[in-house]
Backbone and ligand atoms as CSV (ligand in chain L), in Angstrom:
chain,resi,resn,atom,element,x,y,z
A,1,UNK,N,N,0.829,-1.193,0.000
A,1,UNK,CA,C,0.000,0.000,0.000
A,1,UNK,C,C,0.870,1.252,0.000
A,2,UNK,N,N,2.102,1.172,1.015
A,2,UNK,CA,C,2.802,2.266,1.093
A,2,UNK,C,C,3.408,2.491,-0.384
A,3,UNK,N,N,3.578,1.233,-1.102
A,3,UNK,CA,C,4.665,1.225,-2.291
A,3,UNK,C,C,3.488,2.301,-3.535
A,4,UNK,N,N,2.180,1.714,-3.054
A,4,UNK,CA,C,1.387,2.259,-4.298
A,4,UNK,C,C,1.147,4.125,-3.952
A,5,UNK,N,N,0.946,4.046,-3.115
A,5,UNK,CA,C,1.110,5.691,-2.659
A,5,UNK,C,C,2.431,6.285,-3.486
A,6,UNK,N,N,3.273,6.229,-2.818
A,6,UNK,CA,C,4.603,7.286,-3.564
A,6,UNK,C,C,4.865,6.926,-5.119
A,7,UNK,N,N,4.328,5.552,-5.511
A,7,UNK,CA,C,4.377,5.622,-6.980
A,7,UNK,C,C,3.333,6.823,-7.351
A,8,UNK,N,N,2.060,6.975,-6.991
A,8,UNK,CA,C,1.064,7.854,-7.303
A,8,UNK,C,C,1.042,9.139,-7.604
A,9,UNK,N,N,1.786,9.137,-5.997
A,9,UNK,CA,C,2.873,10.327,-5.879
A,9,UNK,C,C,3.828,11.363,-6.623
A,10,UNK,N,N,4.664,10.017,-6.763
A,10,UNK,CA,C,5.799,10.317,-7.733
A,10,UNK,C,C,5.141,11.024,-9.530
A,11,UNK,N,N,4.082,10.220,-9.861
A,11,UNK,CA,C,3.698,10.886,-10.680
A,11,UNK,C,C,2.978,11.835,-11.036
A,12,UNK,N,N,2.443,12.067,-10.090
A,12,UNK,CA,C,1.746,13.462,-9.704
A,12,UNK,C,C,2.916,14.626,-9.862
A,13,UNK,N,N,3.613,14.454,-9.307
A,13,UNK,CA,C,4.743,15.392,-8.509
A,13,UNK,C,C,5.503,16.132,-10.204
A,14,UNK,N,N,5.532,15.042,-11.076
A,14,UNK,CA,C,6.569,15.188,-12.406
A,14,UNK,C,C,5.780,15.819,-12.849
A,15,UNK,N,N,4.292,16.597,-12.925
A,15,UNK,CA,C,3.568,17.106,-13.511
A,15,UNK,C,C,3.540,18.402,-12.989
A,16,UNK,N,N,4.316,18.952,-12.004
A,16,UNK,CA,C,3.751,19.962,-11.299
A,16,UNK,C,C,5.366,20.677,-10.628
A,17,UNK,N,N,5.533,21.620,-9.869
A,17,UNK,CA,C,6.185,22.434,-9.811
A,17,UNK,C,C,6.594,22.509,-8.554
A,18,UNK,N,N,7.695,23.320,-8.393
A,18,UNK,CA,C,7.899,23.885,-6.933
A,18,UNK,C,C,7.197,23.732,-5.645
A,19,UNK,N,N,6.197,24.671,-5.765
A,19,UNK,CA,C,5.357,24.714,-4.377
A,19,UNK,C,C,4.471,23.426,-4.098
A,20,UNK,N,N,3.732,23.434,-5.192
A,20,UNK,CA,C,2.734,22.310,-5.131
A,20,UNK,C,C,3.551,21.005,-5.089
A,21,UNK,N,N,4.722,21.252,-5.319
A,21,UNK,CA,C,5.182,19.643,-5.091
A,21,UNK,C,C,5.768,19.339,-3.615
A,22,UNK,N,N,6.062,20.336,-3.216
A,22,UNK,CA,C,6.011,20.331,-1.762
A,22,UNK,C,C,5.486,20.026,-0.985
A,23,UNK,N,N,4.330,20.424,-1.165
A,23,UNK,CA,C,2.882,20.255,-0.229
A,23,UNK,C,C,2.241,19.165,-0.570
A,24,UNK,N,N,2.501,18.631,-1.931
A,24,UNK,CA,C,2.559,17.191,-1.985
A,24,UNK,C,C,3.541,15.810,-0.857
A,25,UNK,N,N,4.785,16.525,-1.263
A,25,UNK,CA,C,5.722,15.670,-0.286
A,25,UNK,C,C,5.206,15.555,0.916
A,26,UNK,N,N,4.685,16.746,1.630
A,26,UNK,CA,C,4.406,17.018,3.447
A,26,UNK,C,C,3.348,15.995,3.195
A,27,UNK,N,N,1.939,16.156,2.230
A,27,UNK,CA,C,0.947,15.356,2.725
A,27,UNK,C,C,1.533,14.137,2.889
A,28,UNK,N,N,2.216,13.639,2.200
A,28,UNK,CA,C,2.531,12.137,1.738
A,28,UNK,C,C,3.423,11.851,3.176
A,29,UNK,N,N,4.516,12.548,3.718
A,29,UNK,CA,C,4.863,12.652,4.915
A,29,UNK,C,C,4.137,12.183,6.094
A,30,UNK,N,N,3.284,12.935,5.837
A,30,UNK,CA,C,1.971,13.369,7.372
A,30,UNK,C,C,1.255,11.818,6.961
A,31,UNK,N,N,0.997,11.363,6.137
A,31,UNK,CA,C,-0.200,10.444,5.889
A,31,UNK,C,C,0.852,8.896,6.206
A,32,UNK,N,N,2.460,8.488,5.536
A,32,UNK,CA,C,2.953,7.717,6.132
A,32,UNK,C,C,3.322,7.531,7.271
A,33,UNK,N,N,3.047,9.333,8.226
A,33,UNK,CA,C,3.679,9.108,9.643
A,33,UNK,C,C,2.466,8.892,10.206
A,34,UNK,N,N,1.180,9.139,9.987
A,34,UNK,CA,C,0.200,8.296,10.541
A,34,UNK,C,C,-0.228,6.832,10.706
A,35,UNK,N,N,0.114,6.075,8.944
A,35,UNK,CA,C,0.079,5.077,9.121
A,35,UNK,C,C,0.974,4.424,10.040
A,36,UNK,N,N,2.368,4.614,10.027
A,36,UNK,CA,C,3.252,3.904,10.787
A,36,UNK,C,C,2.839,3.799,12.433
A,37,UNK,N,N,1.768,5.157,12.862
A,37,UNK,CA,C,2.137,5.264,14.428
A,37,UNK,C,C,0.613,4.551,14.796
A,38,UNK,N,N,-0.429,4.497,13.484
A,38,UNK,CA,C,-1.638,3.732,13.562
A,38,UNK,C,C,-1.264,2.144,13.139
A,39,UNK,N,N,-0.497,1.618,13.013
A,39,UNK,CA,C,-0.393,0.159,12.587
A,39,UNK,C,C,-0.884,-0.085,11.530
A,40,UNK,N,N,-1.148,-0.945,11.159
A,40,UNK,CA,C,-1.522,-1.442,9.374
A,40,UNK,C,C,-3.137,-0.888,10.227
A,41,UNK,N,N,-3.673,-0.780,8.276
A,41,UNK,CA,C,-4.523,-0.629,8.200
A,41,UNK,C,C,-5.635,-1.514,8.814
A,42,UNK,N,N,-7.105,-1.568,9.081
A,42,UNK,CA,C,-7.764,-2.516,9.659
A,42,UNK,C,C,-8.038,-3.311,8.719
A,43,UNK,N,N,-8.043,-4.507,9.289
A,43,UNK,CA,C,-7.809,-5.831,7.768
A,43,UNK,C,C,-9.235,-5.974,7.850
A,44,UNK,N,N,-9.099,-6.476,6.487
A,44,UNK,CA,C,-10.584,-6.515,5.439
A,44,UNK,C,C,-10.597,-8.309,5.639
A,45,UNK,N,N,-10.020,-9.263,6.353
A,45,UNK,CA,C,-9.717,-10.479,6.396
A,45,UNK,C,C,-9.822,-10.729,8.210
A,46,UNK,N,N,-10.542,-10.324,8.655
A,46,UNK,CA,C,-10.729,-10.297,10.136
A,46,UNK,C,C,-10.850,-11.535,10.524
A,47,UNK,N,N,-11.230,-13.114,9.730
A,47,UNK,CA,C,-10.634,-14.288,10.282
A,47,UNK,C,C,-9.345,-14.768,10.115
A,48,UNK,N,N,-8.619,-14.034,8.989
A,48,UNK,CA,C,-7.326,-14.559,8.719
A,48,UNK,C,C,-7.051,-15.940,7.682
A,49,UNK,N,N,-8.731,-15.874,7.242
A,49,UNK,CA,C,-8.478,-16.733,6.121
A,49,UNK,C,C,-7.511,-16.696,5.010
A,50,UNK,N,N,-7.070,-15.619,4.499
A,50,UNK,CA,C,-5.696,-15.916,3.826
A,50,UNK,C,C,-4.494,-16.148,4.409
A,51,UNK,N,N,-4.541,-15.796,5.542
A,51,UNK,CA,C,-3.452,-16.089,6.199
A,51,UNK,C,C,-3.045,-17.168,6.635
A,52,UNK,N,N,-4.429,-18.402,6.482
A,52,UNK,CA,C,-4.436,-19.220,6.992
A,52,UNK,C,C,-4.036,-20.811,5.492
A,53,UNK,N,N,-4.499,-19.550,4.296
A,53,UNK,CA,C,-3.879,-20.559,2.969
A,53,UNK,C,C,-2.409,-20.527,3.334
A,54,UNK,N,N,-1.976,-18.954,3.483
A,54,UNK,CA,C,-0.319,-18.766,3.648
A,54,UNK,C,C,0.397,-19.686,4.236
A,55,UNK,N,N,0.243,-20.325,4.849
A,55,UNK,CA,C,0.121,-21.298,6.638
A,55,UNK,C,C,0.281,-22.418,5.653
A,56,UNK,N,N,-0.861,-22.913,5.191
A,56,UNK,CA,C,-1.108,-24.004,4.509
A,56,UNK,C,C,-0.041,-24.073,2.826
A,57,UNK,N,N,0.247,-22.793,2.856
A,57,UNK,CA,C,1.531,-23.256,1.026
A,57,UNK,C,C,2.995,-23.873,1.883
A,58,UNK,N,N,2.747,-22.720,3.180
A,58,UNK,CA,C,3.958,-22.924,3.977
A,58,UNK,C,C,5.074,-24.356,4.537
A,59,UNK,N,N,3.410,-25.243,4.552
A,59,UNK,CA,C,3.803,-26.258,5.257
A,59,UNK,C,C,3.451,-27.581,4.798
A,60,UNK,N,N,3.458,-27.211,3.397
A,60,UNK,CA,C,2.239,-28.442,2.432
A,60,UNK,C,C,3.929,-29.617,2.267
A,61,UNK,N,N,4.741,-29.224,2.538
A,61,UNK,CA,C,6.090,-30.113,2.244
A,61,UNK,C,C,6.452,-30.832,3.541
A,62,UNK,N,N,5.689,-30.278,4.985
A,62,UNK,CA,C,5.895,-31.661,6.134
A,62,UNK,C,C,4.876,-32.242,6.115
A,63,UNK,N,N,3.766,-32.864,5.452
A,63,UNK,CA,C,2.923,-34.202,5.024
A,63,UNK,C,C,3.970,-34.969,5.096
A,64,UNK,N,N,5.778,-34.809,5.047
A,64,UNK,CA,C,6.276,-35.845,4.627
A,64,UNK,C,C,7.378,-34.955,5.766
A,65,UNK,N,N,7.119,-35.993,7.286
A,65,UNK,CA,C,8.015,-36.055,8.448
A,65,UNK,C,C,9.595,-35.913,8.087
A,66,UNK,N,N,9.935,-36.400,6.958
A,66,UNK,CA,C,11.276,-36.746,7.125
A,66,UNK,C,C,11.858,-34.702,6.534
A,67,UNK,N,N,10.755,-34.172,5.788
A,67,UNK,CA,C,11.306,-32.800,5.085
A,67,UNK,C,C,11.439,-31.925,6.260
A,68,UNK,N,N,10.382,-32.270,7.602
A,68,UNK,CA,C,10.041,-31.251,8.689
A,68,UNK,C,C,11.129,-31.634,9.592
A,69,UNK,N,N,12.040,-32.719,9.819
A,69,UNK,CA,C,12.953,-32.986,10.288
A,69,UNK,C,C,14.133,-32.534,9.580
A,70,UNK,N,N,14.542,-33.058,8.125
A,70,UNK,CA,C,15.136,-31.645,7.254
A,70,UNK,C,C,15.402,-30.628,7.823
A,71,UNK,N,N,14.439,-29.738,8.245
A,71,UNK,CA,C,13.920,-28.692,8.170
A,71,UNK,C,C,14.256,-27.891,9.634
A,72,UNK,N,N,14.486,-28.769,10.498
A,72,UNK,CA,C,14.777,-28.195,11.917
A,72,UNK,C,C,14.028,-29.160,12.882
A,73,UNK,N,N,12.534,-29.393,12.172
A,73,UNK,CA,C,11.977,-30.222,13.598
A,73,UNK,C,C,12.075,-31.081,14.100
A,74,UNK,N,N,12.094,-31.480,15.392
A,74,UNK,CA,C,11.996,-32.761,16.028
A,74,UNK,C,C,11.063,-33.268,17.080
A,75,UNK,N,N,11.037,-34.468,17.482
A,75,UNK,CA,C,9.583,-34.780,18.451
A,75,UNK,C,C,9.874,-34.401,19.335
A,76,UNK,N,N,9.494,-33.208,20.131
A,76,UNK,CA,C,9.112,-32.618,21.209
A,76,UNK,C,C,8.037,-33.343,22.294
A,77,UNK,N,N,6.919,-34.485,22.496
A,77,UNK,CA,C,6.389,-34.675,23.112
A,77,UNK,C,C,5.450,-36.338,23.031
A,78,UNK,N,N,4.928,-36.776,23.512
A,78,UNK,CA,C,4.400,-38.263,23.481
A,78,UNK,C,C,3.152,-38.134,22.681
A,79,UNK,N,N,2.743,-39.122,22.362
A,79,UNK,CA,C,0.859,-38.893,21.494
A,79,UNK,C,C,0.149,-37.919,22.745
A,80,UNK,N,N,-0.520,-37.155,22.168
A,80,UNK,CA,C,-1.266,-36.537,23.421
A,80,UNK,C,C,-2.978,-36.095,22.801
A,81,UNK,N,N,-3.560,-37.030,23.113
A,81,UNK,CA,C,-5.011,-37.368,22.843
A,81,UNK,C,C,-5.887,-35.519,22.542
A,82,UNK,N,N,-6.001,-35.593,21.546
A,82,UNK,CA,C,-6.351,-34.148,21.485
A,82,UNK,C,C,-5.593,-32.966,19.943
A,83,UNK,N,N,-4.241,-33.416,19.890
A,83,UNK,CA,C,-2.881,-32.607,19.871
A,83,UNK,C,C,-2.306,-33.559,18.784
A,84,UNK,N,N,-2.003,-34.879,19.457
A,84,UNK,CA,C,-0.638,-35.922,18.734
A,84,UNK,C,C,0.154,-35.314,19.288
A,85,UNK,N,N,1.176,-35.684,18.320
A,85,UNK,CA,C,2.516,-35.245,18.771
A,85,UNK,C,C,3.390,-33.807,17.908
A,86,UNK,N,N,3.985,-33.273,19.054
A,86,UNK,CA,C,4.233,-32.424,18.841
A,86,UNK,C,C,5.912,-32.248,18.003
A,87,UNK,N,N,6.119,-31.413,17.285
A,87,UNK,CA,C,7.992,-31.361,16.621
A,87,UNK,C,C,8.134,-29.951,16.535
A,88,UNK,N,N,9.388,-29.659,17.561
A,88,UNK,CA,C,9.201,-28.520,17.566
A,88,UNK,C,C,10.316,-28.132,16.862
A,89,UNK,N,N,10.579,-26.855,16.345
A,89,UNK,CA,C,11.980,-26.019,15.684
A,89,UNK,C,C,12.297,-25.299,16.473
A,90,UNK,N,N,13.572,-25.335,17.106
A,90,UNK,CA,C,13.942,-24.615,18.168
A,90,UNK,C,C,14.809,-23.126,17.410
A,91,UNK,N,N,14.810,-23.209,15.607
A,91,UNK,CA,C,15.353,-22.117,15.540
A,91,UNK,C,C,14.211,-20.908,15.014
A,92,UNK,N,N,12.925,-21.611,15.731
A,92,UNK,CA,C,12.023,-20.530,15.304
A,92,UNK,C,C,11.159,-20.032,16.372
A,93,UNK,N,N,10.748,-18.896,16.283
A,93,UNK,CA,C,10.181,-18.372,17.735
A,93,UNK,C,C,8.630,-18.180,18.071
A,94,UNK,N,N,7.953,-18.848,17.160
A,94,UNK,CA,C,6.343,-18.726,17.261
A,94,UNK,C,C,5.645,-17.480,17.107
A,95,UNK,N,N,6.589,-16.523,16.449
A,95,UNK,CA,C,5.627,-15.383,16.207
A,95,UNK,C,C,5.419,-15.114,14.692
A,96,UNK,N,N,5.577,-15.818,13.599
A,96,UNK,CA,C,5.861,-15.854,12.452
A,96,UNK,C,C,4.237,-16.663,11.983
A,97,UNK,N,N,3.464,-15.911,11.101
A,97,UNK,CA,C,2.351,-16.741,10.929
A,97,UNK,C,C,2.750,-17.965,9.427
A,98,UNK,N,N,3.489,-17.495,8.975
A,98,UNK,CA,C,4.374,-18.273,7.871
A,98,UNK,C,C,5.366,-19.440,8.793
A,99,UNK,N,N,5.709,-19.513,9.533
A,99,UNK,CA,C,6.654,-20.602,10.084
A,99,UNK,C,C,6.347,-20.359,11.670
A,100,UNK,N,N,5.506,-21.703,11.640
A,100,UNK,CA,C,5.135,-22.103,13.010
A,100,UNK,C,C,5.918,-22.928,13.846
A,101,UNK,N,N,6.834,-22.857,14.572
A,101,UNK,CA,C,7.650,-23.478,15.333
A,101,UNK,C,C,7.201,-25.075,15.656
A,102,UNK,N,N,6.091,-25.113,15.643
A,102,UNK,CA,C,5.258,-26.638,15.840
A,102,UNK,C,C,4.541,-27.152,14.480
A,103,UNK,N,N,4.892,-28.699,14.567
A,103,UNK,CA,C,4.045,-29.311,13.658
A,103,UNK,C,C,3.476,-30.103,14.300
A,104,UNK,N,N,2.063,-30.547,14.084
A,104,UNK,CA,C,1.449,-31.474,14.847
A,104,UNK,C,C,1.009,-32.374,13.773
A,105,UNK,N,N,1.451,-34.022,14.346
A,105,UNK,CA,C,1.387,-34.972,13.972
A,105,UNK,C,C,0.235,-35.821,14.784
A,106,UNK,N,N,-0.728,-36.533,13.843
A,106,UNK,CA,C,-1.626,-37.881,14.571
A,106,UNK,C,C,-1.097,-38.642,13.964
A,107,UNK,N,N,-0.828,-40.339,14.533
A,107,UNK,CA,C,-0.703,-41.323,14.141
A,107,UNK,C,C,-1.880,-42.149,13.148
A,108,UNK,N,N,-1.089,-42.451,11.958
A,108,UNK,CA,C,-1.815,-43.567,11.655
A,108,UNK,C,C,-2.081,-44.643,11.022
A,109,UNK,N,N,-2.901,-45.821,11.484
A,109,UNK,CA,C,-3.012,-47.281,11.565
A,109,UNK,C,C,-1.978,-47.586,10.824
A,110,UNK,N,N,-0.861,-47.322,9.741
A,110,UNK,CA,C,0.123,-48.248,9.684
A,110,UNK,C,C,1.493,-47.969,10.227
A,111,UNK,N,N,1.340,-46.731,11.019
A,111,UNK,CA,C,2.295,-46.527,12.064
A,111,UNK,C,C,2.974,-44.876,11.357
A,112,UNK,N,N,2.884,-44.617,10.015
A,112,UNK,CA,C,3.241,-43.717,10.218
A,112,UNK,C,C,2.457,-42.093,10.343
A,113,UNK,N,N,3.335,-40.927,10.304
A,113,UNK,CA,C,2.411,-40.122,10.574
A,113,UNK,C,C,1.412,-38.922,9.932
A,114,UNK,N,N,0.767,-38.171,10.283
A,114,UNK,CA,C,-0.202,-37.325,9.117
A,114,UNK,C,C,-0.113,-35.968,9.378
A,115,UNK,N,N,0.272,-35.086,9.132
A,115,UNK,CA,C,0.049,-33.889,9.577
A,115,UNK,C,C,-1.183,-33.242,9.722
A,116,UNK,N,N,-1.457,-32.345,10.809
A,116,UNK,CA,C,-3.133,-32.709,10.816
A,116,UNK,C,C,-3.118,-30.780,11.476
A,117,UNK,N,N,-2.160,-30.153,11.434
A,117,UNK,CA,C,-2.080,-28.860,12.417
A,117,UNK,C,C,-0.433,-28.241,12.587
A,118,UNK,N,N,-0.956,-27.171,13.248
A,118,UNK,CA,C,0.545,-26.157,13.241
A,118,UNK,C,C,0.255,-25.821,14.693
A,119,UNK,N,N,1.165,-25.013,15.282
A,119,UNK,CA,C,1.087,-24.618,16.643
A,119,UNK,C,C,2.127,-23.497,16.920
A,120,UNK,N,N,1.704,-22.378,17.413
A,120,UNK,CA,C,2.727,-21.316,17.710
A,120,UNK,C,C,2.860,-20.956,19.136
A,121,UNK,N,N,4.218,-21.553,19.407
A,121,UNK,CA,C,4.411,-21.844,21.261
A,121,UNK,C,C,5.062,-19.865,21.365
A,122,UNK,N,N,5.134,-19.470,22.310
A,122,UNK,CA,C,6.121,-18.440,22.195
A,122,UNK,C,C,6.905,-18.504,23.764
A,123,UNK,N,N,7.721,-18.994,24.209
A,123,UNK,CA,C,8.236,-18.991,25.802
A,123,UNK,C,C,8.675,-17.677,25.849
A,124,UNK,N,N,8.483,-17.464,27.299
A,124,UNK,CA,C,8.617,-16.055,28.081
A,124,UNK,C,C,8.890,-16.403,29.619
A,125,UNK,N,N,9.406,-16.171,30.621
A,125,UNK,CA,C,9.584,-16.302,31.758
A,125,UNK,C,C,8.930,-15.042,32.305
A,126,UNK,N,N,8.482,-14.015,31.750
A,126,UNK,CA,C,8.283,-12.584,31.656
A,126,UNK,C,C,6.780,-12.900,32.335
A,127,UNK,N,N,6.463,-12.494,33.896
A,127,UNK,CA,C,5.360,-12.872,34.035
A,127,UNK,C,C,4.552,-11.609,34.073
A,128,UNK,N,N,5.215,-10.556,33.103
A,128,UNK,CA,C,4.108,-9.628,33.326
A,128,UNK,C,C,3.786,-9.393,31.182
A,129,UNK,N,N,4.350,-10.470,30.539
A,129,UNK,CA,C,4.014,-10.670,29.241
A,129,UNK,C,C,3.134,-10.689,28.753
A,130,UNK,N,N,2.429,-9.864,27.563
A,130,UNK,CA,C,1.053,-9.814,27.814
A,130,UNK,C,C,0.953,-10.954,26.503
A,131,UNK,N,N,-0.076,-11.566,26.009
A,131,UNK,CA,C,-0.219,-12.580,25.255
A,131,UNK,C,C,-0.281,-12.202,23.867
A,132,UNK,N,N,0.799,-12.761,22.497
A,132,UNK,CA,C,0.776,-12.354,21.836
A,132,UNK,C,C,-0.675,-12.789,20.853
A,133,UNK,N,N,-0.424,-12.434,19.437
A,133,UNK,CA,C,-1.855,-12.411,18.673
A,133,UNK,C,C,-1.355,-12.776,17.530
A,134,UNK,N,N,-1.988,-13.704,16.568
A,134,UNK,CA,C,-1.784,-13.911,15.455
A,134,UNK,C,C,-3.276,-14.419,14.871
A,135,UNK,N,N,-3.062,-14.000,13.417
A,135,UNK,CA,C,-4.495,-14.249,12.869
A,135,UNK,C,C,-5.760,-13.471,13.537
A,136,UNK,N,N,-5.543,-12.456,14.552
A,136,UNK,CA,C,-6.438,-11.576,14.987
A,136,UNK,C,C,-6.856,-12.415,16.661
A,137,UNK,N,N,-6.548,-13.505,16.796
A,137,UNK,CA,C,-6.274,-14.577,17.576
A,137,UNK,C,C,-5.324,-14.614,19.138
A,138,UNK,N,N,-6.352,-14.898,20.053
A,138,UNK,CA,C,-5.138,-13.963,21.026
A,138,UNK,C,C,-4.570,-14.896,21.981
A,139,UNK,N,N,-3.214,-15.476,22.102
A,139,UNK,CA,C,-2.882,-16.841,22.234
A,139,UNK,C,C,-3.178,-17.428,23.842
A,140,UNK,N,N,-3.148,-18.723,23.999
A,140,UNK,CA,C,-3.593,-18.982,25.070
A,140,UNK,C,C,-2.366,-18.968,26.332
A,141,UNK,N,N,-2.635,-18.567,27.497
A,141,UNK,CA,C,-1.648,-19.057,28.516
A,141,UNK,C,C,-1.393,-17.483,29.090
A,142,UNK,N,N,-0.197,-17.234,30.187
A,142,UNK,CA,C,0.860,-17.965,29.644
A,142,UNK,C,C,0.748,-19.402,30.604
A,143,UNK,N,N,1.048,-19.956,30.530
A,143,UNK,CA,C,1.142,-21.735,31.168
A,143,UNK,C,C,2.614,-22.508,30.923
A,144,UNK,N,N,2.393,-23.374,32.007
A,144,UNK,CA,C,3.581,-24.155,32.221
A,144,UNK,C,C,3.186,-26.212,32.160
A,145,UNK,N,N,3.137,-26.810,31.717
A,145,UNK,CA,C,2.567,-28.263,32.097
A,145,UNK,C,C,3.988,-29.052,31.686
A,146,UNK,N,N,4.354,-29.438,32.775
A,146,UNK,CA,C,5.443,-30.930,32.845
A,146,UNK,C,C,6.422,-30.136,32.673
A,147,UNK,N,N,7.688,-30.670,32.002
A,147,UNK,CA,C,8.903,-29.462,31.502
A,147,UNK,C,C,8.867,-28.684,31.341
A,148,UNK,N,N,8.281,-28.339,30.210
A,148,UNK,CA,C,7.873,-27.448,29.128
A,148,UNK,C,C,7.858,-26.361,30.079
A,149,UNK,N,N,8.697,-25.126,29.671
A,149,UNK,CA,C,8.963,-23.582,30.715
A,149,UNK,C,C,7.442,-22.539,30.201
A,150,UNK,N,N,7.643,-21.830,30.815
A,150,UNK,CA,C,6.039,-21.449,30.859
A,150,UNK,C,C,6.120,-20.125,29.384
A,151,UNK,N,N,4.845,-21.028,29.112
A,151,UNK,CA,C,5.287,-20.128,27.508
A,151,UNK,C,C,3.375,-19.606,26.924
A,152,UNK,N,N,3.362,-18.939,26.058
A,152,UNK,CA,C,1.772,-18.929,25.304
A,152,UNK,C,C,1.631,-20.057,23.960
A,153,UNK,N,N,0.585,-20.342,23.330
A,153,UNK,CA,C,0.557,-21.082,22.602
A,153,UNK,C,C,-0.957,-21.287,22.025
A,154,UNK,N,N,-0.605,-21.098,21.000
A,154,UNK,CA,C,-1.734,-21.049,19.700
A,154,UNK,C,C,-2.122,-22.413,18.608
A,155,UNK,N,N,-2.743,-22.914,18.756
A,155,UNK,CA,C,-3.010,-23.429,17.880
A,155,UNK,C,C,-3.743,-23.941,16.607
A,156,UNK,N,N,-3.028,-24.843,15.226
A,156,UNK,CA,C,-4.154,-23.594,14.519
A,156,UNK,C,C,-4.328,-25.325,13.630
A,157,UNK,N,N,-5.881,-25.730,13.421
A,157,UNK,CA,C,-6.084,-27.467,12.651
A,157,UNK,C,C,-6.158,-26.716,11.370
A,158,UNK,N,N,-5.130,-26.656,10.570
A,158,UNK,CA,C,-5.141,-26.190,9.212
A,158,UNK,C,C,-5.296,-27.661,8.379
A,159,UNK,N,N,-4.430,-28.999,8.275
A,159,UNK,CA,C,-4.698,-29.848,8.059
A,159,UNK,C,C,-5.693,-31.067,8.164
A,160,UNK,N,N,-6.642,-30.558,9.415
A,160,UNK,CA,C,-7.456,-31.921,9.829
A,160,UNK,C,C,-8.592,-30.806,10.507
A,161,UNK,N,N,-10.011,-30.842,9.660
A,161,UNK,CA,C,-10.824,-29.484,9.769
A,161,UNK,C,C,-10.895,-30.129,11.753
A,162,UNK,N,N,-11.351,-29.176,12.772
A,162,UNK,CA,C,-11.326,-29.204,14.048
A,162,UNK,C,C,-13.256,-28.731,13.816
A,163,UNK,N,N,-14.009,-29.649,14.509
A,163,UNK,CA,C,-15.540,-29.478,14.584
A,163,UNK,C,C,-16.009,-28.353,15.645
A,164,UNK,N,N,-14.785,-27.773,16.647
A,164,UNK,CA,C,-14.796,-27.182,17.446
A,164,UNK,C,C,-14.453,-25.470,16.786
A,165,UNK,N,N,-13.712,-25.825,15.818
A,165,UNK,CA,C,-12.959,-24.297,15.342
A,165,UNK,C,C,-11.592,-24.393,15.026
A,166,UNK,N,N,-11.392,-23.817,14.268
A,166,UNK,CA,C,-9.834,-24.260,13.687
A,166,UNK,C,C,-8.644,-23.344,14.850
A,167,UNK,N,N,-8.938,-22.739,15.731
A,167,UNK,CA,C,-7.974,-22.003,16.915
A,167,UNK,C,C,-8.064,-22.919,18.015
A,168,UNK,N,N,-9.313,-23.590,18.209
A,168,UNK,CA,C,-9.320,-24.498,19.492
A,168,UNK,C,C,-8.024,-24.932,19.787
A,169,UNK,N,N,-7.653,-25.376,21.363
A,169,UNK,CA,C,-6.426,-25.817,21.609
A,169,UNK,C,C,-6.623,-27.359,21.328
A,170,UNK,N,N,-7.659,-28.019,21.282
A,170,UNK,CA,C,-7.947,-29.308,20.915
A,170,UNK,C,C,-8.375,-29.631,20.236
A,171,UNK,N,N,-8.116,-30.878,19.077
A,171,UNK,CA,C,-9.065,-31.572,18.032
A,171,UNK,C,C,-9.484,-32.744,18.897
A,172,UNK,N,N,-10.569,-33.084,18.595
A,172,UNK,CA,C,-11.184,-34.433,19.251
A,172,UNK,C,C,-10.999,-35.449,18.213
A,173,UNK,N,N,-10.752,-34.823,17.092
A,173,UNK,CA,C,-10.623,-36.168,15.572
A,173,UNK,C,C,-8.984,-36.974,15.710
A,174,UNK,N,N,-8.415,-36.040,16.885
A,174,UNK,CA,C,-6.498,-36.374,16.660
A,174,UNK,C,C,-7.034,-37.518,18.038
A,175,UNK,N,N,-6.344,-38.509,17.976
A,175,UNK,CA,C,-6.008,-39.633,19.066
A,175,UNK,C,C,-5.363,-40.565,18.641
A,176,UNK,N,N,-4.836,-40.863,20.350
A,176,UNK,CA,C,-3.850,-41.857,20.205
A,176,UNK,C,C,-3.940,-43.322,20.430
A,177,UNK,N,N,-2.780,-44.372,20.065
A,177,UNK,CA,C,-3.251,-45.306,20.397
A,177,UNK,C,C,-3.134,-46.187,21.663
L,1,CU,CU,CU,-0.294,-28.747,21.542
């Protein structure tokens, strides 16, 4: 948006002179220093359905465990009735709606596994952290269960539709054996 402005701009400006191109520059000034101190504009995508294809081009290559291991991840956790199992990338930090630090895996019947979901952990020890947001989505926690240091965490059934809602922290369709 910003890029299409100063092109607009720019051609406006080659048509015109001295003063008026000035007062061109200031508006264009005044109007990017608003946007920047107002944040993006209010999205026209308030579920995050594209964001949620983005998600899905992102990660259409760990269907196949061995690329997401490639890739950085590893099994982070046991079948967990709800979830599966979890692989986490420890060189990624869960705030990226394009690269989700978690892949979630269900088992199945011939042992191997399906990708069925993504998950965005974010750890913080920071107990006055306020909970981050993705997809308009405002993550759960912060929480601590078993090891695992006390962190927020989002999760999102992009692969395996969730009857509950695709943010729920649980699928009831994922179980173990
Ligand atoms: Cu989980």
């Amino acid at each position: 948006m910003t890029f299409w402005l100063t092109l607009s701009l720019a051609s406006r400006c080659s048509k015109e002179n001295g003063r008026e191109k000035l007062k061109h520059v200031l508006t264009l000034t005044l109007a990017l220093a608003f946007l920047a101190f107002s944040g993006a504009p209010a999205s026209a995508d308030p579920g995050g359905q594209s964001d949620l294809a983005q998600v899905r081009r992102a990660t259409a290559k760990y269907h196949n465990v061995d690329r997401a291991i490639a890739a950085g991840y590893s099994p982070a956790s046991p079948c967990i009735d709800g979830m599966g199992y979890h692989y986490l990338n420890r060189g990624l930090d869960g705030t990226t709606a394009s690269a989700p630090n978690v892949l979630l895996y269900a088992p199945k019947g011939n042992g191997k596994l399906k990708l069925v979901g993504v998950e965005y952990v974010v750890f913080s020890e920071d107990p006055l952290m306020v909970a981050p947001t993705l997809f308009g989505q405002t993550f759960y926690g912060p929480m601590t269960h078993g090891p695992v240091p006390q962190h927020f965490e989002l999760h999102v059934w992009i692969w395996l539709g969730n009857p509950d809602g695709v943010f729920e922290q649980e699928n009831d369709k994922v179980t173990c054996p």
